[in-house]
Every structure is written in C-alpha cells, then in structure tokens.
C-alpha positions as CSV (number, residue, x, y, z in Angstrom):
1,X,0.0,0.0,0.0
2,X,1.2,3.5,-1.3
3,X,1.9,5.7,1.7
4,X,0.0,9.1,1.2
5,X,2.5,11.2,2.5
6,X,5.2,10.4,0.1
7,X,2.8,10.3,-2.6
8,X,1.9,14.3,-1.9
9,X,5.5,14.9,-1.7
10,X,6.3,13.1,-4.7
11,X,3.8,15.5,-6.7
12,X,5.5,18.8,-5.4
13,X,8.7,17.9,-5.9
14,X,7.3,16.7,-10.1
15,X,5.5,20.2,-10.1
16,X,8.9,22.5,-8.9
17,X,10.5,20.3,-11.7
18,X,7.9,21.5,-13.9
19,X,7.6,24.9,-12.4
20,X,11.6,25.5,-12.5
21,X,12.2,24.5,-16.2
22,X,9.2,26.3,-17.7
23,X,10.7,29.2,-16.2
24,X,14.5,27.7,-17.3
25,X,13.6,27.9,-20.9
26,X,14.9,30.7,-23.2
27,X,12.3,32.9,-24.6
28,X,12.8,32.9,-28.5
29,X,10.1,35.3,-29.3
30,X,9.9,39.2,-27.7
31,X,6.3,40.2,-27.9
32,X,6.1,44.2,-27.8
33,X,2.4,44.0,-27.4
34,X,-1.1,42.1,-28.2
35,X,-0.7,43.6,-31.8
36,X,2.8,42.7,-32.6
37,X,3.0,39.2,-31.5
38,X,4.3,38.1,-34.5
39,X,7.2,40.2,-34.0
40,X,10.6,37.6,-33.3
41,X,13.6,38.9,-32.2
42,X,17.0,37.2,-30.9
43,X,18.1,36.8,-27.5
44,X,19.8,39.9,-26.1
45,X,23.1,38.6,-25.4
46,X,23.2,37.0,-29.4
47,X,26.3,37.8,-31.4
48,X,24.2,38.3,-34.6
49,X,20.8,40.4,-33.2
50,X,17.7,39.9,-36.1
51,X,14.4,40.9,-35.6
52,X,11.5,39.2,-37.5
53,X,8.0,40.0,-38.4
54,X,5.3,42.5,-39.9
55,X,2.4,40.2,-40.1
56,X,-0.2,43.2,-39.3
57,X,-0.5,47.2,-39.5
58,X,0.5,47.2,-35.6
59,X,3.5,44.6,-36.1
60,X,5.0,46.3,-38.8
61,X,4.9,49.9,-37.2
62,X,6.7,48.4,-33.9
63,X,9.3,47.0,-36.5
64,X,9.8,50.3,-38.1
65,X,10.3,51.6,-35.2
66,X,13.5,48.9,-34.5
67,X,14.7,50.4,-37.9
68,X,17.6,52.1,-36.5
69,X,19.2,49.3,-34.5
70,X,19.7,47.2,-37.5
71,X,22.2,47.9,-40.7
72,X,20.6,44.7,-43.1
73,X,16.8,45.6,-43.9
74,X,15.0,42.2,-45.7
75,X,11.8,42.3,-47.7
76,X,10.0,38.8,-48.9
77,X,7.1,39.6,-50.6
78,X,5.6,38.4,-54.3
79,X,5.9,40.2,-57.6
80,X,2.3,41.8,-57.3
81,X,3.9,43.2,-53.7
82,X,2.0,41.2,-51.3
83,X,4.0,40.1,-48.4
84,X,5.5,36.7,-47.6
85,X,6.2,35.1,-44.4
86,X,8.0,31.8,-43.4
87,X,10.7,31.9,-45.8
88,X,13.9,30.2,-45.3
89,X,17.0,32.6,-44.4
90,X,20.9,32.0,-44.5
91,X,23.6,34.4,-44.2
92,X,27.0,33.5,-45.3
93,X,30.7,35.5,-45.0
94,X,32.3,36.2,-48.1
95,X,34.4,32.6,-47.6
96,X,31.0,31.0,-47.8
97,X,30.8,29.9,-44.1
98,X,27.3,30.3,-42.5
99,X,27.0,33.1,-39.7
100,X,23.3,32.5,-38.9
101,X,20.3,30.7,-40.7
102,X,16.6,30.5,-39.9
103,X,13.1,31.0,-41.3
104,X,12.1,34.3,-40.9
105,X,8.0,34.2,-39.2
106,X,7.6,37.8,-41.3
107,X,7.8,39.8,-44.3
108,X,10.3,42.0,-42.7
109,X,14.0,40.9,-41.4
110,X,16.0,43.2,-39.7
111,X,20.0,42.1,-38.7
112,X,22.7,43.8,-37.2
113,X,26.2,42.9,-39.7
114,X,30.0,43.7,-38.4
115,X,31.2,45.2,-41.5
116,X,32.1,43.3,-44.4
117,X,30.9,41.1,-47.5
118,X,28.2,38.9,-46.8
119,X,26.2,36.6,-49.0
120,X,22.3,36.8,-48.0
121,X,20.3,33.7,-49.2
122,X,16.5,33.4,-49.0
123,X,14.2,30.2,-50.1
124,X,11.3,31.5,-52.3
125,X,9.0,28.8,-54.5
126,X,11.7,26.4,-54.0
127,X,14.1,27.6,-55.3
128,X,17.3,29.9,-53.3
129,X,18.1,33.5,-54.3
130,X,21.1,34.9,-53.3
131,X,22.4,38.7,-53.0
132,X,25.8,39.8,-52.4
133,X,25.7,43.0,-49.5
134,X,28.2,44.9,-47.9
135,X,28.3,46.3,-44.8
136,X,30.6,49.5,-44.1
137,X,31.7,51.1,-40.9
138,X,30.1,54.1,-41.2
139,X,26.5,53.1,-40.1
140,X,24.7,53.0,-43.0
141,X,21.7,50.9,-44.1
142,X,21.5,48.1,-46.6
143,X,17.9,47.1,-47.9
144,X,17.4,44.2,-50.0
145,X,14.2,42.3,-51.0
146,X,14.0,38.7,-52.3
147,X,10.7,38.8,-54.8
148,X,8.9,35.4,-55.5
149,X,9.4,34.7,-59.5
150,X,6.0,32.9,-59.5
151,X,2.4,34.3,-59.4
C-alpha cells in the first residue's frame, strides 16, 4: 500500500521540476504587445541580433520603429507586392561559411552585420536567391528584398 505522505510529496517535488524549467527555458520570441506578436527577435546577449515580423498594421509599425538598430533591412514579398512570411533565411561571409540561418516568421528581417561582404540567401517557391551586400563602418543601411518569380 502507497503511503500518502510520500505520494503528496512526490507530486511537489514533479510540479517545482515543472515549475523550475518552464521558467528555465529561453524565450525565442519578444512580444512588444497584443498587436505585434508576430514580432521575433533574438536573445539579447546573441552575437548576430535579427528581428522578424510585420504580419499586421501594428506589427509592422513596432518593427519600423526597430529600424535604427539594425544595418541589413529584408523584404520577402511576391511580384504583385503582397508580403510573404515563413521563408527560409541563410547568411553566409564572403568565404561561404554560415554566420546565422533560420526562417524568418515575417515579411520583414531586420539584422545587425559587423562590417564586411556577406552573401544573403533566401528560399522563395523552392528555389534559393542569393544577393551579395556589404556592410561598411560608417553606419549605413543596406535594404534588400528577395521577390517570388512565380504568381
């Protein structure tokens, strides 16, 4: 027979388990507010800071107004302008080694580059488009969009 004092001790100990690593695990998405949820950015101490999103009038405003902290400015949309989301991401030095890939959850992709060549790849229909950018020291913005060839 069980004995029902180990039983109730047992469950607390489970539920700090539980308890401890819900509030262990890393929160991958920042939500601004109720309106920009679909905003994505990476973790504050990354070595590569991004920012994803758009999906919305709201989302896209609070990711305009991150425009600043970010050099590399990403459009995915179609050729009739319509926004895409969910698209495949890889950035690459100029030697071809990968500094940081993903799948961006919006239209819009904001990342903060040291200086330098970089090759920026995105997977639209299917099929990867690549853009060379570069990146100088003075602070300057690059924007680049990666259009979908089909309809």
């Amino acid at each position: 027979m069980r004995n029902p004092k180990s039983s109730t001790s047992f469950r607390k100990q489970a539920f700090a388990a539980i308890f401890v690593a819900l509030l262990s695990t890393p929160l991958l998405a920042v939500e601004i507010n109720d309106n920009a949820k679909f905003n994505a950015s990476s973790p504050p101490q990354s070595a590569i800071p991004w920012m994803s999103g758009g999906i919305g009038d709201d989302a896209r405003d609070e990711m305009r107004k991150a425009t600043m902290s970010y050099n590399v400015h990403i459009v995915f949309s179609n050729r009739q302008g319509s926004y895409l989301a969910s698209i495949p991401f890889a950035i690459a030095r100029s030697n071809g080694r990968k500094i940081i890939e993903g799948v961006s959850p919006g239209p819009l992709l904001y990342i903060q580059l040291k200086p330098g060549v970089y090759q920026v790849s995105a997977e639209i229909d299917g099929a990867w488009q690549s853009k060379k950018v570069q990146i100088d020291s003075a602070g300057s913005q690059v924007r680049t969009m990666f259009v979908s060839k089909g309809e």
